[in-house]
C-alpha positions, -999 to +999 in steps of 0.1 A: -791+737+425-767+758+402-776+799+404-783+796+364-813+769+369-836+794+359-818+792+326-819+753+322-832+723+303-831+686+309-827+693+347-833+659+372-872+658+378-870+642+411-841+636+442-833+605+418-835+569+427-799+571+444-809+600+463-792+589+498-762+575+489-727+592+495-701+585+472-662+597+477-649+602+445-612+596+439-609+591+404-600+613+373-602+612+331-630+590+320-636+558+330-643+564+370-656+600+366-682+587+338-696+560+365-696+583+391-716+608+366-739+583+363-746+577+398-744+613+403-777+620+374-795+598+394-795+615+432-764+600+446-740+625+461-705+626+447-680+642+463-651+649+440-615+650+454-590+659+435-549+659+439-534+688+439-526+691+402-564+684+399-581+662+373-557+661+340-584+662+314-595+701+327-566+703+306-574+682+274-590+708+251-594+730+235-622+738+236-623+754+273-653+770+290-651+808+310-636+789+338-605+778+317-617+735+317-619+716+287-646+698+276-632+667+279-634+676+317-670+690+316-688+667+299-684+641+324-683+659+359-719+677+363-736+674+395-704+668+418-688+689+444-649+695+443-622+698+468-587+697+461-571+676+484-533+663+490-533+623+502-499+623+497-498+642+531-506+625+565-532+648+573-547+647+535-553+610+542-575+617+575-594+645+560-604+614+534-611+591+565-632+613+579-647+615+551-657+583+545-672+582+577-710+578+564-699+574+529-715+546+511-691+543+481-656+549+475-640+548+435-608+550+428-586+549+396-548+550+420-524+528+403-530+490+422-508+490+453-512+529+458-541+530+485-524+503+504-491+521+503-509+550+521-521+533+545-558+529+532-561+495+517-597+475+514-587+446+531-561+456+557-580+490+567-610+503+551-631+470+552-626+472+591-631+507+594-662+510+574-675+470+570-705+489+551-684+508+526-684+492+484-643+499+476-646+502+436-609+504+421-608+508+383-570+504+368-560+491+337-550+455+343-556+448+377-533+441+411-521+407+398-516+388+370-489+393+343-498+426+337-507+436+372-502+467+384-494+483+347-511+513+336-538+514+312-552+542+287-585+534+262-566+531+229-539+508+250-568+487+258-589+490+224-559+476+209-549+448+235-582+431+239-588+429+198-614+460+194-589+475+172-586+444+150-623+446+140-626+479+135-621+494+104-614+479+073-589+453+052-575+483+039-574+503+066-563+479+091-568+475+129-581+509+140-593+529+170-629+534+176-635+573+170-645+576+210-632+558+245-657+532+241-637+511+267-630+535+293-669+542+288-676+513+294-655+503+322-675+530+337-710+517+330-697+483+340-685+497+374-717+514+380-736+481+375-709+465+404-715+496+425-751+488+422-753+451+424-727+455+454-758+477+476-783+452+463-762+423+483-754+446+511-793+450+519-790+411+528-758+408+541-751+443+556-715+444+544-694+461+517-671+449+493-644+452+469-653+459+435-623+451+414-628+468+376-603+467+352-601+484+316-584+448+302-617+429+313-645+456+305-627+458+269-632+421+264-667+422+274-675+439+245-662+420+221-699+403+208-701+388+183-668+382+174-653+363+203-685+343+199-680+340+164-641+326+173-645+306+198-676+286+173-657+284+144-617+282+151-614+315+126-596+347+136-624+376+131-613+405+109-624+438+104-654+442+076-662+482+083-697+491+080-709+456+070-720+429+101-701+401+101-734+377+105-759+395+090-766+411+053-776+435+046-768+455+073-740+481+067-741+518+052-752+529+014-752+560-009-787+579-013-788+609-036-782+631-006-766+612+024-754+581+035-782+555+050-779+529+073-803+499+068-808+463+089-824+434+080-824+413+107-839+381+096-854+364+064-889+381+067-874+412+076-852+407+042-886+404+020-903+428+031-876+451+029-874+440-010-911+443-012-907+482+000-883+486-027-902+473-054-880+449-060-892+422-044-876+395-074-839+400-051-853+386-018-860+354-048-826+352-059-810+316-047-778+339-043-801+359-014-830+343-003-812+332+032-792+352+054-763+327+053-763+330+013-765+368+018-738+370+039-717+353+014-729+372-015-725+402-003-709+421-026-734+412-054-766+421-028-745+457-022-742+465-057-781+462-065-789+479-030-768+509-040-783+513-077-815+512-059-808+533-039-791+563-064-818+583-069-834+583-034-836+611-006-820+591+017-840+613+043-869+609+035-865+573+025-856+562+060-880+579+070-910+563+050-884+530+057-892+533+099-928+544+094-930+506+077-913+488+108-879+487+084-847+498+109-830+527+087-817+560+093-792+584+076-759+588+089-760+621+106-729+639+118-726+651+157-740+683+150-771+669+132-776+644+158-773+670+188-800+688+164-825+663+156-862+666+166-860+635+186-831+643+207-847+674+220-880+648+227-859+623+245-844+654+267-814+641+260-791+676+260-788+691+294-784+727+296-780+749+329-766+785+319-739+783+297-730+743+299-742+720+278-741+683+279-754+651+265-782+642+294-788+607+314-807+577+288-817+562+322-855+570+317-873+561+352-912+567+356-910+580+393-877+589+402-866+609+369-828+620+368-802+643+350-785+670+354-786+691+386-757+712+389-730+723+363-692+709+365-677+724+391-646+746+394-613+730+412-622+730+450-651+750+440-665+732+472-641+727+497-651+748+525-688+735+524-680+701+519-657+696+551-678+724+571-711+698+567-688+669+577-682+682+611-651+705+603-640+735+619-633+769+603-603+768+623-597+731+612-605+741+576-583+770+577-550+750+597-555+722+563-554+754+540-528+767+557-506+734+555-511+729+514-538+696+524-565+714+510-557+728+475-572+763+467-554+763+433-545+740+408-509+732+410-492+734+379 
């Protein structure tokens, strides 16, 4: 554990329920670091190597911590150890064999075609070498294909699978969603592949090739408007807060914030009215139904928001959840990070100076969460290869040579 432990919060609980499992991490921004992260909360070791340049985003800030990485870097790289580490070299590329001698998982974000060009491919090497080893690659289109081999960023992606074109509004038009939801995503998703992928090798006792891509994980979280399409014939468009099936459900004006309210269903609707005190609206032909609501929904906002004029919207949401109605006010970051709930979910890690949002993957026995703080560019170079069998001598000769990176290279 990090020296400043005595100083934490939100620290993992237990070894985790990955405790075991070695991962070799290759990857760098978002998408494969946030899986890894994941794995990492809950007891697997990662080990992060990184090229000699290191992981871009310790550059994408400000803000920087002490140590001179942005936040963008820190928020997603707690509990792993670092080594800088050239493949581009022959003897780069066996210090990562050796490696993976052991190793349970490897994840990798290489442009397609890169691995194999070094010698290092799935199917032609690795899978031969190490028939136990799970291969994740996460890339932006895939090997094959039209786009194949292409790169791929978040916005790229938000606005090639249609996320852009339904976020936002008429006015606005197509816009990005305010953080990387598909590079997030693509990261959760390849943390469910790593996973299912050790559930099948318990039967078969084999690996396999887990092939993610940003294009597909984007798509996947198009509900419910490819559903929506593919019923009716009709290209979605954006609508802002409002759901496009259900009213109402979208954001109104209180007399001191913004609220959100949902009313899922018809019952839900009346006795949301009833709350109110106006329970003559859920009677209105124009809203008595979910379908009619939906089409009237301009009408049904205008009497939701004189309703709602006068109102602390805080303490209305409040009274609105303590009568089984979904509401809540819309809270900036800061107020959410703040929020008496968030501190009783544990969900802001803190271990000396870093801070972080914690794990939501609540286990009973084998807690997670944050273990050690993100660590510095080859902070852990030396002690990673010296428990994998290497030398000092060895150690020093790869130093020596420029395969093991003490400093970033600019």
């Amino acid at each position: 554990m990090d020296g400043t432990a005595a100083t934490a919060k939100g620290l993992a609980a237990s070894p985790g329920a990955l405790a075991g499992l070695r991962v070799v991490d290759l990857t760098r921004v978002l998408g494969g670091p946030y899986c890894t992260m994941v794995l990492s909360d809950h007891g697997a070791e990662v080990i992060k190597l990184e090229p000699p340049q290191g992981d871009e985003v310790r550059d994408w800030g400000p803000p920087f911590n002490a140590d001179g990485d942005a936040s963008y870097f820190v928020g997603v790289n707690r509990n792993k150890r670092s080594v800088g580490l050239d493949l581009s070299k022959q003897a780069g590329r066996e210090v990562l064999l050796r490696l993976l001698e052991g190793a349970d998982v490897l994840v990798e974000n290489f442009k397609p075609g890169s691995m194999e060009k070094w010698g290092l491919g799935y199917e032609e090497v690795l899978s031969k070498r190490f028939p136990r080893l799970i291969h994740c690659r996460v890339s932006g289109f895939g090997g094959e294909g039209p786009l194949g081999g292409f790169p791929g960023y978040d916005a790229v992606l938000q606005a090639m699978t249609g996320l852009m074109s339904i976020n936002g509004t008429e006015d606005s038009g197509p816009t990005r969603l305010g953080n990387p939801i598909v590079d997030i995503a693509t990261g959760l998703f390849s943390t469910i592949a790593i996973l299912m992928a050790l559930h099948e090798r318990e039967r078969s006792g084999r690996g396999q090739y887990c092939d993610m891509t940003l294009h597909d994980c984007g798509m996947a979280l198009l509900h419910p408007h490819a559903a929506n399409y593919f019923l009716s014939g009709k290209r979605p468009k954006a609508t802002g807060n409002p759901h496009p099936n259900l009213a109402p459900y979208s954001k109104f004006k209180t007399r001191t914030c913004e609220i959100f309210v949902a009313a899922g269903n018809d019952p839900a609707f009346r006795k949301f009215c009833e709350f109110l005190g106006i329970p003559e609206v859920a009677k209105d032909p124009r809203f008595a139904t979910n379908g009619q609501r939906v089409v009237n929904r301009d009408a049904l906002t205008e009497v939701l928001n004189a309703r709602f004029a006068e109102e602390d919207g805080h303490e209305l949401t409040r009274r609105m959840l303590a009568a089984g109605l979904p509401a809540g006010p819309v809270l900036h970051v800061d107020e959410a990070m703040a929020a008496e709930h968030t501190a009783f979910r544990n969900m802001v890690a803190e271990i000396g100076e870093f801070r972080a949002l914690n794990t939501p993957i609540k286990l009973s026995r084998t807690p997670g969460g944050a273990r050690s703080a993100p660590p510095r560019f080859n902070q852990h170079g030396r002690e990673v290869l010296l428990a994998r069998g290497f030398t000092e001598a060895e150690i020093a000769a790869l130093e020596n040579e420029g395969v093991i990176v003490g400093e970033r290279r600019k």
